[in-house]
C-alpha positions as CSV (number, residue, x, y, z in Angstrom):
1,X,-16.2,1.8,-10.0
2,X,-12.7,1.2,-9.1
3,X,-11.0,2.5,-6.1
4,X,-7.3,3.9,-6.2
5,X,-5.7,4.6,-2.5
6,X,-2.3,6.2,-3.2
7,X,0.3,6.7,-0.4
8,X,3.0,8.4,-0.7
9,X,5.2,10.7,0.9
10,X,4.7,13.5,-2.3
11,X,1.1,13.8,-3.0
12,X,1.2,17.3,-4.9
13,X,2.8,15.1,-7.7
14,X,0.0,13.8,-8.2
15,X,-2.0,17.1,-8.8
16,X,-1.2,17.6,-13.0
17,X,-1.6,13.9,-13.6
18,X,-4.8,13.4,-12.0
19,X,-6.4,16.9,-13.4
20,X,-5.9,16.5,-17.1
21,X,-7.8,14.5,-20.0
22,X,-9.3,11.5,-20.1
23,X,-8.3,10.4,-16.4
24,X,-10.1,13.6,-15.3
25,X,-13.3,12.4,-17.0
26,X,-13.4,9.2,-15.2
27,X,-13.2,10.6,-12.5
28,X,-15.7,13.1,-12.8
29,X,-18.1,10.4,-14.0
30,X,-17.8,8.2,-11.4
31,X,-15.9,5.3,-12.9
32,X,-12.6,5.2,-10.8
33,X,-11.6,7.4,-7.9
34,X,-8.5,8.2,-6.7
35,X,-7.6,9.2,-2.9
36,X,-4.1,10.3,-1.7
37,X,-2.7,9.6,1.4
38,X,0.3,11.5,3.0
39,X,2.6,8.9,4.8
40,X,3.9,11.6,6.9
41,X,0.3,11.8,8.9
42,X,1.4,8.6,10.3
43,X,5.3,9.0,11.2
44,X,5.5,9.2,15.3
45,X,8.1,12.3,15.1
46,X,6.8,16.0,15.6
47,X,9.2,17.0,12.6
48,X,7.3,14.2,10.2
49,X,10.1,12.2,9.8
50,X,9.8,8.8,7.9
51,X,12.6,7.6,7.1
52,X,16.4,6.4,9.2
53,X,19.4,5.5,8.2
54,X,19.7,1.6,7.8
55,X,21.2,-0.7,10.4
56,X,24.4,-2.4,9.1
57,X,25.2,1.4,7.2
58,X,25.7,2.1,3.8
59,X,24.3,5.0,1.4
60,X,20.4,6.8,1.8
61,X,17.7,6.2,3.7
62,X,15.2,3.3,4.8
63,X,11.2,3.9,5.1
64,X,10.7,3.2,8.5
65,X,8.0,-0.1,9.5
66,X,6.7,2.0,12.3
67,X,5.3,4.6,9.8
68,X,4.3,3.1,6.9
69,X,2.4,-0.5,8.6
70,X,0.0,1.8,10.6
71,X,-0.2,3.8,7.8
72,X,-1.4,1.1,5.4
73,X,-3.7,-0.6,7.9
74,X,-5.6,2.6,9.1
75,X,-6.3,3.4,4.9
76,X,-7.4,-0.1,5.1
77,X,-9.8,0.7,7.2
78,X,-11.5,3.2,5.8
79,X,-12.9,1.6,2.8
80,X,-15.5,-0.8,2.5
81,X,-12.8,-3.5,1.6
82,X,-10.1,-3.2,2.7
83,X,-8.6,-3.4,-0.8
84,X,-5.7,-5.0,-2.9
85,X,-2.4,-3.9,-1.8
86,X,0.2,-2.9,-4.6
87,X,4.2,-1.6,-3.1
88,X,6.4,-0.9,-6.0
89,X,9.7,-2.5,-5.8
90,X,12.6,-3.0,-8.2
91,X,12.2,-7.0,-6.6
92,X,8.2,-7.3,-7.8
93,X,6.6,-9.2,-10.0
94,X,7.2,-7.6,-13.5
95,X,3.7,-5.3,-14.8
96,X,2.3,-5.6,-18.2
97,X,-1.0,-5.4,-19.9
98,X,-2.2,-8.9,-18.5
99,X,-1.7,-7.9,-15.0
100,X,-3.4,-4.8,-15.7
101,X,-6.5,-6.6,-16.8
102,X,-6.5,-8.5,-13.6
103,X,-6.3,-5.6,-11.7
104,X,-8.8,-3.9,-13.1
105,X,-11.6,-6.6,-11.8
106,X,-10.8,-5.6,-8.4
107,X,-13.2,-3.1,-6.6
108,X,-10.2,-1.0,-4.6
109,X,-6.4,-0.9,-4.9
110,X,-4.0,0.5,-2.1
111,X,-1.1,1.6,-4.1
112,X,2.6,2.4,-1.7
113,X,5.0,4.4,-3.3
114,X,8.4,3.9,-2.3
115,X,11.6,6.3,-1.8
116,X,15.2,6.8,-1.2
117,X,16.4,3.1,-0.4
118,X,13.1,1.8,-0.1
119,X,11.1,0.5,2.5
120,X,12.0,-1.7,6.0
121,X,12.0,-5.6,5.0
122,X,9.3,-5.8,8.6
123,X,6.9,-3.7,6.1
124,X,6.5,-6.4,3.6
125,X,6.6,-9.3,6.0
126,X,3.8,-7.6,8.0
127,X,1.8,-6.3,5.2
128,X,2.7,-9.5,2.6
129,X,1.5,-6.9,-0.1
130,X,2.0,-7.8,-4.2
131,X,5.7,-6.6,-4.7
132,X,5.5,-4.7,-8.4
133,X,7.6,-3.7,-10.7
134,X,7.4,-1.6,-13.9
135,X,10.8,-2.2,-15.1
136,X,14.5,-3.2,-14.7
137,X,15.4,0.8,-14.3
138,X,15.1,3.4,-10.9
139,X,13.2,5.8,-10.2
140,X,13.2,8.1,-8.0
141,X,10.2,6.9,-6.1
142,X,6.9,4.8,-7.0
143,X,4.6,7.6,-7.7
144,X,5.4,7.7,-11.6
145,X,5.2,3.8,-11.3
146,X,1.6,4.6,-9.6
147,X,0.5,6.9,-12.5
148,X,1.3,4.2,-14.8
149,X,-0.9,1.3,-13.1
150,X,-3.5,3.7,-12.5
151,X,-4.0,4.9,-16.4
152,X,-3.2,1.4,-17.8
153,X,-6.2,-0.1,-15.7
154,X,-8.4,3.4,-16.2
155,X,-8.0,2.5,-19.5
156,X,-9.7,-1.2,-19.2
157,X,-13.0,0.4,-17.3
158,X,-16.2,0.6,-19.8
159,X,-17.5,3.6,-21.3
160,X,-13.5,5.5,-19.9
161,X,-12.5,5.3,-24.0
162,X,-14.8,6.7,-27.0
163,X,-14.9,4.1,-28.7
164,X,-15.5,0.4,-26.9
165,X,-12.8,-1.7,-28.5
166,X,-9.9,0.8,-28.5
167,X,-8.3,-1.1,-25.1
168,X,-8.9,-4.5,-26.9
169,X,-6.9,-4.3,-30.0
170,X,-3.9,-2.0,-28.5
171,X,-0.5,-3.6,-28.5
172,X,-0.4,-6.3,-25.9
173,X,-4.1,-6.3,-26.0
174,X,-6.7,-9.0,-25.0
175,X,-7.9,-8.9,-28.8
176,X,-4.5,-9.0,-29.8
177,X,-1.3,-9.6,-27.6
178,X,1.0,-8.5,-30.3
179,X,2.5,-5.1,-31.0
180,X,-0.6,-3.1,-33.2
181,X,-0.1,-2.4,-36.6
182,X,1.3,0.6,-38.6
183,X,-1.3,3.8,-38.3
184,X,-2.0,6.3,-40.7
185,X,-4.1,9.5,-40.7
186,X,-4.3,12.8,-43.4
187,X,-2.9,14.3,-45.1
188,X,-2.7,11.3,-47.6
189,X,0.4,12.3,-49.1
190,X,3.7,13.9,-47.0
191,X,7.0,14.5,-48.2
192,X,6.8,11.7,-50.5
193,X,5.2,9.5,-48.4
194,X,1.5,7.7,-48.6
195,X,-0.3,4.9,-46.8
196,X,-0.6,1.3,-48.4
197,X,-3.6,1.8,-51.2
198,X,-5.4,-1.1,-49.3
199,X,-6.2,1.4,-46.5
200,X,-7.9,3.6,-48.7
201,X,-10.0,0.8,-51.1
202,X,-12.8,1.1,-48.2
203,X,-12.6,-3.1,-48.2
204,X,-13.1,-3.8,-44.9
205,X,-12.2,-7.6,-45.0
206,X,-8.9,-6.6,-46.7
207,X,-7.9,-3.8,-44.2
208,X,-8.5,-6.1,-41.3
209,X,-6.6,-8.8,-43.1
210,X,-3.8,-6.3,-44.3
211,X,-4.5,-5.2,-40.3
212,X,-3.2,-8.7,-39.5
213,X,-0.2,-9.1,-41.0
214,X,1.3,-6.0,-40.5
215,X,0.5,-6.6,-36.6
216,X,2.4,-10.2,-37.2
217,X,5.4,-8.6,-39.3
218,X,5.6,-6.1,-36.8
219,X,6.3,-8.1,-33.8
220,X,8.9,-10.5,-35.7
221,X,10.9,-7.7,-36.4
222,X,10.6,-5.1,-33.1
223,X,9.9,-7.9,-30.9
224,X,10.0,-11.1,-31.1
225,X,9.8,-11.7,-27.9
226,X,6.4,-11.6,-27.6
227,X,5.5,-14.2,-30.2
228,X,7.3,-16.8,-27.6
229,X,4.7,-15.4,-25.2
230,X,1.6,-16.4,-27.5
C-alpha cells in the first residue's frame, strides 16, 4: 500500500475526486490511502492566515516559511517514514508516465499544493523537497496537479485495474512508450464508418501486429516527439 499525504490550504476540493470510481475502490481495499492536511492548522495567526505580501512588492501573495515548514515536518512525523516530499511548482522537474512509475515504488508521498504566488524561497531551501511540474501552464493552485499524480500512480498499483496489463500497454507505457493505437468498440458500423477487417478476423498475431504499427504510425504523425525519446 501506498501512502498519499496531501497539504493544502483547500481540502474540500478534494472531496468529489477522492469519492468516485476506481480511486474510491483502492481505497476501500486497502491499496493506497489518502490523508489531507489543512495548512491553515499550522499558520501562527488567530485569523488562519498563511500567506503576506512579498518583500520587494509586486502583485499576490507569498505562502509564508513559518507556516508551511512546521507544517510539512509535523505530517512528517506522523507516519512511519517520513515519506517522499513532492511541491508542485511551475520551476519542477517536468511529470510524465516514467516518473510516475518511480513514484509508485515508494511506500508514502507528502504532496504540497501551492497558491497565489507560490511559496517562500526559505520553504524549499529548508525542506529541499522534489520541485514538480505538470506542465508549462498555471493553475490556480497544486491541488489539480495533486489529483493528477495521485491517479497516474493509483493507476500503476496491482490488482487497482481489471485487467493486469491495462497500465502496461497505455500510451507512454512501460510495455509501450509510444502513443496506443486506434480503439474500436460496437456498433461495427456508424455513419459510414467501420473498423479495419483485421480487428474482426479473430487472428490474434495479426491484431497485435496490426496493434504495432498503428501505435508506430500514430506517434510519427501526433508526436514525434516521443520517438526521439525511445
Amino acid at each position: 500500500m501506498i501512502q498519499f499525504d496531501v497539504l493544502t490550504l483547500f481540502p474540500l476540493i478534494f472531496n468529489g475526486f477522492l469519492s468516485e470510481s476506481i480511486l474510491k475502490n483502492a481505497i476501500d481495499t486497502g491499496k493506497l490511502s489518502v490523508q489531507l492536511h489543512n495548512m491553515r492548522e499550522w499558520t501562527t495567526t488567530k485569523h488562519g492566515t498563511i500567506d503576506d505580501r512579498p518583500f520587494g512588492g509586486g502583485p499576490g501573495m507569498v505562502l509564508k516559511a513559518n507556516c508551511v515548514v512546521p507544517c510539512v515536518e509535523s505530517v512528517r512525523e506522523q507516519g512511519e517514514t517520513s515519506g517522499r516530499l513532492i511541491m508542485f511548482s511551475p520551476q519542477g522537474h517536468k511529470f510524465d508516465q516514467k516518473f510516475a512509475e518511480q513514484l509508485a515504488t515508494e511506500k508514502r508521498l507528502i504532496l504540497l499544493c501551492g497558491r497565489y504566488e507560490g511559496f517562500d524561497e526559505r520553504i524549499v531551501e529548508i525542506l529541499e523537497p522534489d520541485e514538480l511540474s505538470i506542465g508549462d501552464f498555471i493553475l490556480n493552485g497544486g491541488e489539480v496537479a495533486a489529483m493528477a499524480v495521485i491517479e497516474s500512480v493509483m493507476r500503476l498499483l496491482p490488482g487497482t485495474l481489471g485487467d493486469l496489463d491495462s497500465n502496461k500497454f497505455d500510451s507512454f507505457s512501460s510495455g509501450n512508450r509510444l502513443l496506443d493505437c486506434a480503439q474500436y468498440t460496437r456498433p461495427r458500423e456508424y455513419r459510414g464508418l467501420t473498423p479495419p477487417e483485421i480487428l474482426l478476423n479473430g487472428n490474434h498475431a495479426e491484431i497485435a501486429k496490426w496493434r504495432k504499427e498503428n501505435s508506430l504510425q500514430r506517434t510519427k504523425s501526433r508526436r514525434p516527439d516521443l520517438l526521439d525519446k525511445n
